[in-house]
LOVO-12020 format. One record per residue: z, x, y of N, C-alpha, C in turn. Coordinates in steps of 0.2 Angstrom, whole numbers, padded with zeros to 4 digits, always signed. Atoms other than C-alpha are relative to their C-alpha. Layout:
ZXYZXYZXY;...
//
This chain:
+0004+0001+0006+0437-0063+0329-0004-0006-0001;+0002+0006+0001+0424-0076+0325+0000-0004-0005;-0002+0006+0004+0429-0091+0314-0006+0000-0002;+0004+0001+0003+0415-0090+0302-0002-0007-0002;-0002+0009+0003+0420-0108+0296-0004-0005+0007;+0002+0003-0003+0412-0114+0311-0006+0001+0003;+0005+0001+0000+0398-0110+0312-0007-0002-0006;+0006+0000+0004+0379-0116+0305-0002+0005+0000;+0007-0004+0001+0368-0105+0298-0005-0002+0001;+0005-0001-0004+0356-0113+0306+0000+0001+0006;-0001-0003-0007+0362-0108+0321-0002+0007+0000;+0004-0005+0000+0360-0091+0316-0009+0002-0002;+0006+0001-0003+0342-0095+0311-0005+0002+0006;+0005+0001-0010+0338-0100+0330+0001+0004+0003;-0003-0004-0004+0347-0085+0334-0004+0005-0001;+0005-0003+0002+0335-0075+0325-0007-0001+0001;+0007+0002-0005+0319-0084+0334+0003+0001+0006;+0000-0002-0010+0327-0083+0351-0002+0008+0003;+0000-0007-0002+0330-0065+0349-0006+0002+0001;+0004-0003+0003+0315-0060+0342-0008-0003+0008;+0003+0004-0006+0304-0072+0356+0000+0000+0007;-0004+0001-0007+0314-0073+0371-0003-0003+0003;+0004+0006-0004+0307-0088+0374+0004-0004-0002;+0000+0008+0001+0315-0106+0372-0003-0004-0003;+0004+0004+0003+0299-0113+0369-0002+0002-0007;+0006-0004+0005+0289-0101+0357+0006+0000-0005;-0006-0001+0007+0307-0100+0349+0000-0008-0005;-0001+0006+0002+0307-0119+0348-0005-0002-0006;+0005+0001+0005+0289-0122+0340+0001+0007-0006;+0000-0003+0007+0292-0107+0328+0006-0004-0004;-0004+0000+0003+0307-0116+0323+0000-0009-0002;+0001+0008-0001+0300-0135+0323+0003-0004+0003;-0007+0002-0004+0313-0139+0335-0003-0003+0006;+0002+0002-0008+0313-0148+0352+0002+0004+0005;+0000-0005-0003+0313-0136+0366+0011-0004+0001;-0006+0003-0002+0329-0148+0372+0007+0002-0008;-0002-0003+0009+0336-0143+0352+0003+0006+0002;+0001-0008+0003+0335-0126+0353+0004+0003+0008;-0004+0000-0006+0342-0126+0373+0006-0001-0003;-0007+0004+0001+0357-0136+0366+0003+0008-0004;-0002-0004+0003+0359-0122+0350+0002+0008+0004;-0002-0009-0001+0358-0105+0361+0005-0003+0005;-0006+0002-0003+0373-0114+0372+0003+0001-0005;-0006-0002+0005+0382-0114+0357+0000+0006-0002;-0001-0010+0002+0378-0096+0353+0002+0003+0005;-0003-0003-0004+0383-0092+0367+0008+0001+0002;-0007+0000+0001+0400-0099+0365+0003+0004-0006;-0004-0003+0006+0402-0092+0349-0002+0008+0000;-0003-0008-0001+0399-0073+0351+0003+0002+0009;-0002-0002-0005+0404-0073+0371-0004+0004+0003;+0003-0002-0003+0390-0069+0377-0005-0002+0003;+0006+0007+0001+0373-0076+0386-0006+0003-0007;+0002+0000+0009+0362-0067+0372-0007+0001+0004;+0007-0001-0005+0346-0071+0385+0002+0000+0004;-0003-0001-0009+0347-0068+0403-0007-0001+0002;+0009+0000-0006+0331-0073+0415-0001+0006+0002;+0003-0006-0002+0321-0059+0416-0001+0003+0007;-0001-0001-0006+0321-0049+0431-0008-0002+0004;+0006+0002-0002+0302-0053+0434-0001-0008+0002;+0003+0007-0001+0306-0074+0434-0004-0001-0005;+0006+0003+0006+0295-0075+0420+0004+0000-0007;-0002-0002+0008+0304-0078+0403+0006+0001-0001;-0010-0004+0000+0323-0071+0398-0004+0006-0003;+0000-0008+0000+0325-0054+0395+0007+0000-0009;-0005-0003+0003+0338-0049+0378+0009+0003+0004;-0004-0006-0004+0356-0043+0384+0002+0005-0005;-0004-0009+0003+0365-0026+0377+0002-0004-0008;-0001+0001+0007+0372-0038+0364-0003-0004-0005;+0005+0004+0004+0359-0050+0359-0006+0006-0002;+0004-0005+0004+0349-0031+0357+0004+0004-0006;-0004+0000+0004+0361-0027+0346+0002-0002-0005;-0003+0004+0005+0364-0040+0336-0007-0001-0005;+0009+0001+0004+0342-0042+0331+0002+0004-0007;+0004-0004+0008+0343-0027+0316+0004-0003-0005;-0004-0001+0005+0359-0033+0308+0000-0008-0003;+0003+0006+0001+0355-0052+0310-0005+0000-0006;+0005+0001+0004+0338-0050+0302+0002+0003-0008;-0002-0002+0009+0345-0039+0286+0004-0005-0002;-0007+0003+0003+0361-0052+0284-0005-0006-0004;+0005+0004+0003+0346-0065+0284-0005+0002-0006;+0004-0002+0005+0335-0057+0273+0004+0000-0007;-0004-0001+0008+0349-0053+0259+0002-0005-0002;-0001+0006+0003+0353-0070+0259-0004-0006-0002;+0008+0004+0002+0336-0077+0258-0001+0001-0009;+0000-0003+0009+0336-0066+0240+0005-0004-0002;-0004-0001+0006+0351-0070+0235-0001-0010-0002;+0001+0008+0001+0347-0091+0237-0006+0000-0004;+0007+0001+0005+0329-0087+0228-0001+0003-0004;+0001-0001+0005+0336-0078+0216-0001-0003-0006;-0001+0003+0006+0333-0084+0198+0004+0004-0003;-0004-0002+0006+0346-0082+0185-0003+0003-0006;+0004-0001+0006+0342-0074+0171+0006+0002-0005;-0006-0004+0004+0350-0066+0153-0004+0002-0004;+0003-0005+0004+0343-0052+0143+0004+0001-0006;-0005-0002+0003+0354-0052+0127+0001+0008-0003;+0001-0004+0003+0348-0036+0122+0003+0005+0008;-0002-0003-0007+0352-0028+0142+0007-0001+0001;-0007+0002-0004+0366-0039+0149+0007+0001-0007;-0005+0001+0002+0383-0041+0144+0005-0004-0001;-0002+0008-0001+0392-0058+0138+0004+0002-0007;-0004+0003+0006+0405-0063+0126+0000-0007-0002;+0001+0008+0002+0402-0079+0116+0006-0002-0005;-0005+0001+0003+0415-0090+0108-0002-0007-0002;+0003+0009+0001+0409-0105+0098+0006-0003-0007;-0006+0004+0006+0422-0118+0090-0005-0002-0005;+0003+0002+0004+0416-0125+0074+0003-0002-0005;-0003+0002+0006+0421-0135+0058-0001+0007-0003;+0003-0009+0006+0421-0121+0044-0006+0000-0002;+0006+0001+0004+0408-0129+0034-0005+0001+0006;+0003+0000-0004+0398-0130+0051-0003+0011+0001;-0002-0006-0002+0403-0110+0053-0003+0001-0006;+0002-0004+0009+0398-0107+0033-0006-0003+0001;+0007+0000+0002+0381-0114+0034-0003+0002+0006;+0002-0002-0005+0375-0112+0053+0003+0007+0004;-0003-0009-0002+0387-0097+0057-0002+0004-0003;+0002-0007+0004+0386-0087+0044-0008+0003+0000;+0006-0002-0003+0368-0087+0049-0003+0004+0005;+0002-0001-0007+0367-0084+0066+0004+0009+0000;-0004-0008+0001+0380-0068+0063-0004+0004-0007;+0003-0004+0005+0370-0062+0047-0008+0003+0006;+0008-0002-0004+0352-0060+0061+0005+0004+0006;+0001-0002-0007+0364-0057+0075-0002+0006+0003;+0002-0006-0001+0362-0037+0074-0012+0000+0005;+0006+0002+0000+0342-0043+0076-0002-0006+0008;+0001+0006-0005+0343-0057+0091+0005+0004+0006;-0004-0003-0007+0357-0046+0103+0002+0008+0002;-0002-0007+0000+0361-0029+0109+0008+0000-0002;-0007-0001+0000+0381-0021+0106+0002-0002+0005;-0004+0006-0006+0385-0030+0123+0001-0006+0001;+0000+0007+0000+0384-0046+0118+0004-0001-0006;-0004+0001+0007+0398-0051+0106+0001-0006+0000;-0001+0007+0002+0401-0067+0096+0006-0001-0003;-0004+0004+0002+0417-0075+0091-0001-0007-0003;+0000+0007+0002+0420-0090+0079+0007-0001-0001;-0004+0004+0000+0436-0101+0080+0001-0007-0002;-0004+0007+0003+0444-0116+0072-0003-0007+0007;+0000+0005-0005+0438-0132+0083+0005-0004+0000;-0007+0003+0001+0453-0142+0086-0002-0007+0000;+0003+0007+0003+0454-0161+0080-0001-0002+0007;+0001+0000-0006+0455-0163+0101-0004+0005+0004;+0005-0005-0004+0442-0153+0110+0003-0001+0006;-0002+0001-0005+0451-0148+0125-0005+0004+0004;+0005-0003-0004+0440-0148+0141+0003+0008+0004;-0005-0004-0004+0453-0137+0149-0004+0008-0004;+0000-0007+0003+0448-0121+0137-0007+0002+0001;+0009-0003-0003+0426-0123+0142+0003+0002+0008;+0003-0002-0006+0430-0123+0160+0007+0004+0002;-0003-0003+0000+0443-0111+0157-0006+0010-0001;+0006-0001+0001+0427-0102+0148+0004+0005-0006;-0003-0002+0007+0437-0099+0131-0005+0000-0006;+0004+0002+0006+0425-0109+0122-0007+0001+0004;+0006-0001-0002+0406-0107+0126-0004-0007-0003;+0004+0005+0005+0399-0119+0111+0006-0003-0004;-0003+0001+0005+0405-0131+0100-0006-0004-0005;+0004+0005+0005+0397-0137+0084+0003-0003-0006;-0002+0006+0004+0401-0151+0075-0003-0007-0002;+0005+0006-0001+0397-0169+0070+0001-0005+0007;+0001+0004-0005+0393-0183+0081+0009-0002+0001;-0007+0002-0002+0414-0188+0080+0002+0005+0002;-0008-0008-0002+0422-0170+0084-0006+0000+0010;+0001-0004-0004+0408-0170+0100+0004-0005+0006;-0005+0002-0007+0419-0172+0116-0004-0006+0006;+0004+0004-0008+0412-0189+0131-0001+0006+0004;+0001-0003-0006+0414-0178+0144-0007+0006-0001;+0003-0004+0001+0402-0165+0135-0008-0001+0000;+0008-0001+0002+0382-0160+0135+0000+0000-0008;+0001+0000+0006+0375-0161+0118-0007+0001-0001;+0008+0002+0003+0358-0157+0109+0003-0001-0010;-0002+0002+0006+0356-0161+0091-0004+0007-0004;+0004-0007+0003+0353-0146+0078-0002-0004-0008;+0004+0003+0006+0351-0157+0061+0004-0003-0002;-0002+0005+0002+0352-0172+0051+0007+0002-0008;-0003-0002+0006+0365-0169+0036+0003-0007-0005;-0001+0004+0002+0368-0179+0021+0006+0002-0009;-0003-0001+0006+0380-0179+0004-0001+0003-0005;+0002-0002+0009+0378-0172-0013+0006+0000-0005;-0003-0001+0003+0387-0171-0028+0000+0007-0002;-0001-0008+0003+0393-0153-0036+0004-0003-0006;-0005-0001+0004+0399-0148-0051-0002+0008-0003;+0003-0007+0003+0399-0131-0061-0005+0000-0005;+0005-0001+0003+0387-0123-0070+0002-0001-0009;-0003-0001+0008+0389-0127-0090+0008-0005+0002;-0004+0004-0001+0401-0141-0085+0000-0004-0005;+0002+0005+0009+0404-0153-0102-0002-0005+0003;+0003+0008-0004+0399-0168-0092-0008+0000+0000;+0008+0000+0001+0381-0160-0095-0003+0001+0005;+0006-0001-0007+0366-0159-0082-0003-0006+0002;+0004+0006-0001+0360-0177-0081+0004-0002+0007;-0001+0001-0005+0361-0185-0064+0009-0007+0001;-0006+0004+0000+0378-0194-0063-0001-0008+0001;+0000+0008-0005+0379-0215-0062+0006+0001+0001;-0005+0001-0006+0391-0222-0053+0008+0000-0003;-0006+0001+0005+0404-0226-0069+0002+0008+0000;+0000-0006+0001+0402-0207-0072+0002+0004+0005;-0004-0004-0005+0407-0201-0055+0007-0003+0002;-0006+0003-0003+0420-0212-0051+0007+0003-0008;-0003-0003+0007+0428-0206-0070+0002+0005+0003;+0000-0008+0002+0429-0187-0065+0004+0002+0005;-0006-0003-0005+0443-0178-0057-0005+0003+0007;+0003-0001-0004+0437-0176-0039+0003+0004+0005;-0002-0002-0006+0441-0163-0025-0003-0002+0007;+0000+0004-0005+0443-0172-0009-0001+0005+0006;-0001-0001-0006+0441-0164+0008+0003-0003+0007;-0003+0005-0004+0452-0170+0020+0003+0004+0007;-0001-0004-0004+0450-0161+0037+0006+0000+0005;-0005-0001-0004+0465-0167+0047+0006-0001-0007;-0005-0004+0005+0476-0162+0030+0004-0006-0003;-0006+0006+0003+0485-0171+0016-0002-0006-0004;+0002+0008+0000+0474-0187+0014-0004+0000-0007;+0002-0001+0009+0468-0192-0005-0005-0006+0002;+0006+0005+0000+0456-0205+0003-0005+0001+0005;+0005-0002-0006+0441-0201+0013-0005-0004+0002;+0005+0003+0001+0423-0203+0016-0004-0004-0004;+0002+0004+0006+0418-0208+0001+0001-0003-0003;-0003+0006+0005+0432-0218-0005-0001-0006+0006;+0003+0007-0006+0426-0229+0011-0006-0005-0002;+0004+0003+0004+0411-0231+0003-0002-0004-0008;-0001+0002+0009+0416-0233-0016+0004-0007+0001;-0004+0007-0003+0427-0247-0008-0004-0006+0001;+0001+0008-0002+0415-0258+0000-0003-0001-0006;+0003+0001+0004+0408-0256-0017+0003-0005-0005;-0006+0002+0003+0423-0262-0024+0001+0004-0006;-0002-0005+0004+0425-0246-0034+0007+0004+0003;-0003-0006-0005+0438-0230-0032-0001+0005-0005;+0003-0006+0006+0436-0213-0040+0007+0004+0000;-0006-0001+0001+0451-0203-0045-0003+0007+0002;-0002-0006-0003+0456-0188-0033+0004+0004-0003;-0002-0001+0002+0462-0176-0040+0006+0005+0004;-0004-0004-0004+0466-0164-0027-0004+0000+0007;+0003-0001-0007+0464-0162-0008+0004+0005+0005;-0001-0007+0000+0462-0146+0000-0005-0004+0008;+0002+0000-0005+0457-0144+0021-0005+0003+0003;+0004-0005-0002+0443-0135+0021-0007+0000-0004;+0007-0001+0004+0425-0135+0014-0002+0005-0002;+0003-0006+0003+0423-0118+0011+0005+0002-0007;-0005-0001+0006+0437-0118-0003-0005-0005-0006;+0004+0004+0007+0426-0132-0012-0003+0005-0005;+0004-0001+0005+0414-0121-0021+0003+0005-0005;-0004-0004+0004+0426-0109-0028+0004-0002-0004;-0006+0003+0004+0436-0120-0034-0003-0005-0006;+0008+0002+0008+0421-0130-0043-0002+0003-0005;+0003-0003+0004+0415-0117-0050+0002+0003-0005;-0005-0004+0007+0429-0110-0060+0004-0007-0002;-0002+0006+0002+0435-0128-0065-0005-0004-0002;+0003+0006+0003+0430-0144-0072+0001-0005+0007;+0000+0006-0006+0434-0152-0056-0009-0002+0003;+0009+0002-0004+0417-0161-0047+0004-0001+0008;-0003+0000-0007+0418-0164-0027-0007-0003+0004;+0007+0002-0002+0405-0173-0016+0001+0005+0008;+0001-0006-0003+0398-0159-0002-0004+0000+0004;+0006+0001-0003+0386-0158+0013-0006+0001-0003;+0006-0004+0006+0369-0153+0003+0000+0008+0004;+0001-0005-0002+0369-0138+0018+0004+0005-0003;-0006-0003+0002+0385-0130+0011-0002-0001-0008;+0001+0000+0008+0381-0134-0008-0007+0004-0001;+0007-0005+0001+0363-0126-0007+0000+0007-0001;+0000-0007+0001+0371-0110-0003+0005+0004-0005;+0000-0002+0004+0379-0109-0019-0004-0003-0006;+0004+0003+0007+0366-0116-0032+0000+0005-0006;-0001-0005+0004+0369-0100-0042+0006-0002-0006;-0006+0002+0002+0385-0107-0047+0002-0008+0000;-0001+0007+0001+0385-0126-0045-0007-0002-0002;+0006+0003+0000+0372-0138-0051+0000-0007+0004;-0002+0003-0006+0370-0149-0036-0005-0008-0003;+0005+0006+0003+0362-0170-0038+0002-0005+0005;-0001+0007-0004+0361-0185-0028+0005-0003-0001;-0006+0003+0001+0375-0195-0025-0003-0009-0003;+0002+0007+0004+0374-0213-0039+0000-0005+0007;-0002+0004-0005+0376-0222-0021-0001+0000+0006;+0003+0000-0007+0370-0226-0005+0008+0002+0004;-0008+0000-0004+0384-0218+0008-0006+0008+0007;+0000-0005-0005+0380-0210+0026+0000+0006-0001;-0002-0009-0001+0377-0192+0031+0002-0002+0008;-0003-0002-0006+0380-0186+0048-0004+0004+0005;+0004-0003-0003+0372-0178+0062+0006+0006+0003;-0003-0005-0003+0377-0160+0068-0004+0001+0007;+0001-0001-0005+0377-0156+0085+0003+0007+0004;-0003-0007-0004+0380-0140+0099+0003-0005+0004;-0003+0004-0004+0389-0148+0112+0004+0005+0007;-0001-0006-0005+0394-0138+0130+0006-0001+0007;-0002+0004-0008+0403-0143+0146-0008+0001+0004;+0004+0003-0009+0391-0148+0161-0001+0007+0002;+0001-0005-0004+0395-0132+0170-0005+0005-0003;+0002-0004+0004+0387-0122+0159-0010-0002-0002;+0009+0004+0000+0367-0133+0159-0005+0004+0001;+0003-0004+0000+0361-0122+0166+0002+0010+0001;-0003-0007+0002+0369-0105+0163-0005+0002-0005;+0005-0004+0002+0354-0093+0156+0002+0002-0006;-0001-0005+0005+0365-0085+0143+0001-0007-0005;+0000+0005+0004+0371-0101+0136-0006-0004-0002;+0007+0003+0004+0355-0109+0136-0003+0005-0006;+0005-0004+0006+0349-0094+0126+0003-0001-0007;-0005+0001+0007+0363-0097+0113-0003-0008-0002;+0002+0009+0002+0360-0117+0113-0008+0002-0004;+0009-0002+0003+0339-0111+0109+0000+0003-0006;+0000-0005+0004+0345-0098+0097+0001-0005-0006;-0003+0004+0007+0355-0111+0086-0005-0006-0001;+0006+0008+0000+0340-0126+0090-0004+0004-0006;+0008-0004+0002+0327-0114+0083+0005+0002-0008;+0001-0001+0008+0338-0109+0067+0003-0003-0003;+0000+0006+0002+0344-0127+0065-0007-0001-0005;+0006+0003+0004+0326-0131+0060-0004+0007-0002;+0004-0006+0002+0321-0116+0051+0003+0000-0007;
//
């Protein structure tokens, strides 16, 4: 049997100019090779299927093909040709055709303003063979689970996205204050004495903690505001405002999509937002399907 592992493909190549030529030269120049090149090559083809493959023509002019070098021309050329496609294929993904499962980690609130989006149009952007998952991001994004290919996407802020990761940005995000509608505190925009007064619910994603982002801020201020309660999750904030007197400060993405129910206002004080991002492993750069998801979410970031 032949050891595949040892041989070039461009051996087979030359092999497929020799046959076709039966000439040394004409093989050489079609093949941009030195006659002395192409000499050296059909020795090793010789060696490797056990055969001479050309034999000097009975005339003294030229070689002649043997039994096995006419033999080998029809299956050579089609092995060539399949592989020539399959190197000049381009990748593609039809969402509406192909078949893909997607799995994107994500903060909640990430999941509750840009998720709940992308899954409200999905019937409209995919066929039934394209299904979407959405999962808990972990406070450690292990790489093991993309290039296991568990996870496809994550989106998060600029601290949850992983070194090792690709990244584009989907949009700027910034604070706000909430409270309920008909709240006794009134409608006027809160100062700073007035929000630091008011029973606050805290978010605190890695669980437990009564001091956060804000109380980092009201600090360098030399303020602190009184928490009242801290819950893990950002989607619990607006339910919990809305039937209480409690207040709570809130991405503005996430408070927008209840203004039915909260009355939303600038925060008395200058304090950081955040940038939200997709984030991928490498392997996946150029992967057509993922790229189609990274574009889908670019395009309904800024929309």
């Amino acid at each position: 049997m032949i050891d595949l592992r040892g041989i070039d493909l461009n051996l087979l190549v030359s092999l497929d100019a020799l046959l076709e030529e039966s000439n040394v030269t004409r093989a050489a120049e079609r093949l941009h090779l030195t006659q002395p090149a192409v000499s050296t090559q059909l020795a090793r083809l010789r060696q490797i299927f056990g055969d001479p493959l050309l034999i000097p023509a009975p005339s003294g002019r030229g070689m002649a093909r043997s039994v096995r070098g006419t033999e080998l021309m029809a299956p050579l050329k089609a092995a060539l040709t399949q592989l020539e496609a399959v190197v000049r294929q381009q990748p593609s993904f039809d969402p509406f055709a192909d078949t893909r499962r997607f799995t994107i980690a994500g903060s909640d609130q990430a999941v509750a303003v840009l998720g709940f989006r992308l899954m409200q149009s999905w019937a409209t952007r995919a066929g039934p063979n394209v299904q979407l998952a959405f999962v808990a991001a972990e406070q450690s994004t292990s790489v093991e689970r993309f290039e296991r290919g568990e996870r496809d996407l994550l989106i998060g802020s600029e601290r949850m996205v992983p070194a090792w990761a690709k990244a584009r940005k989907l949009y700027d995000e910034r604070f706000v204050f909430v409270q309920r509608k008909g709240h006794p505190r009134g409608v006027a925009p809160p100062d700073l004495d007035a929000y630091c007064a008011l029973d606050h619910v805290l978010v605190s994603t890695s669980g437990g903690s009564f001091f956060g982002f804000m109380d980092e801020h009201l600090q360098a201020l030399g303020r602190a505001r009184r928490v009242a309660l801290s819950v893990q999750h950002f989607t619990l904030v607006p339910e919990l405002v809305a039937l209480t007197e409690y207040v709570s400060t809130m991405p503005s993405r996430l408070a927008a999509r209840y203004r039915d129910t909260l009355d939303i206002f600038d925060l008395p004080f200058e304090a950081r937002g955040f940038t939200m991002f997709a984030a991928w492993h490498p392997r996946s750069q150029l992967d057509p399907a993922s790229v189609w998801l990274r574009e889908t979410l670019v395009d309904m970031a800024g929309n």
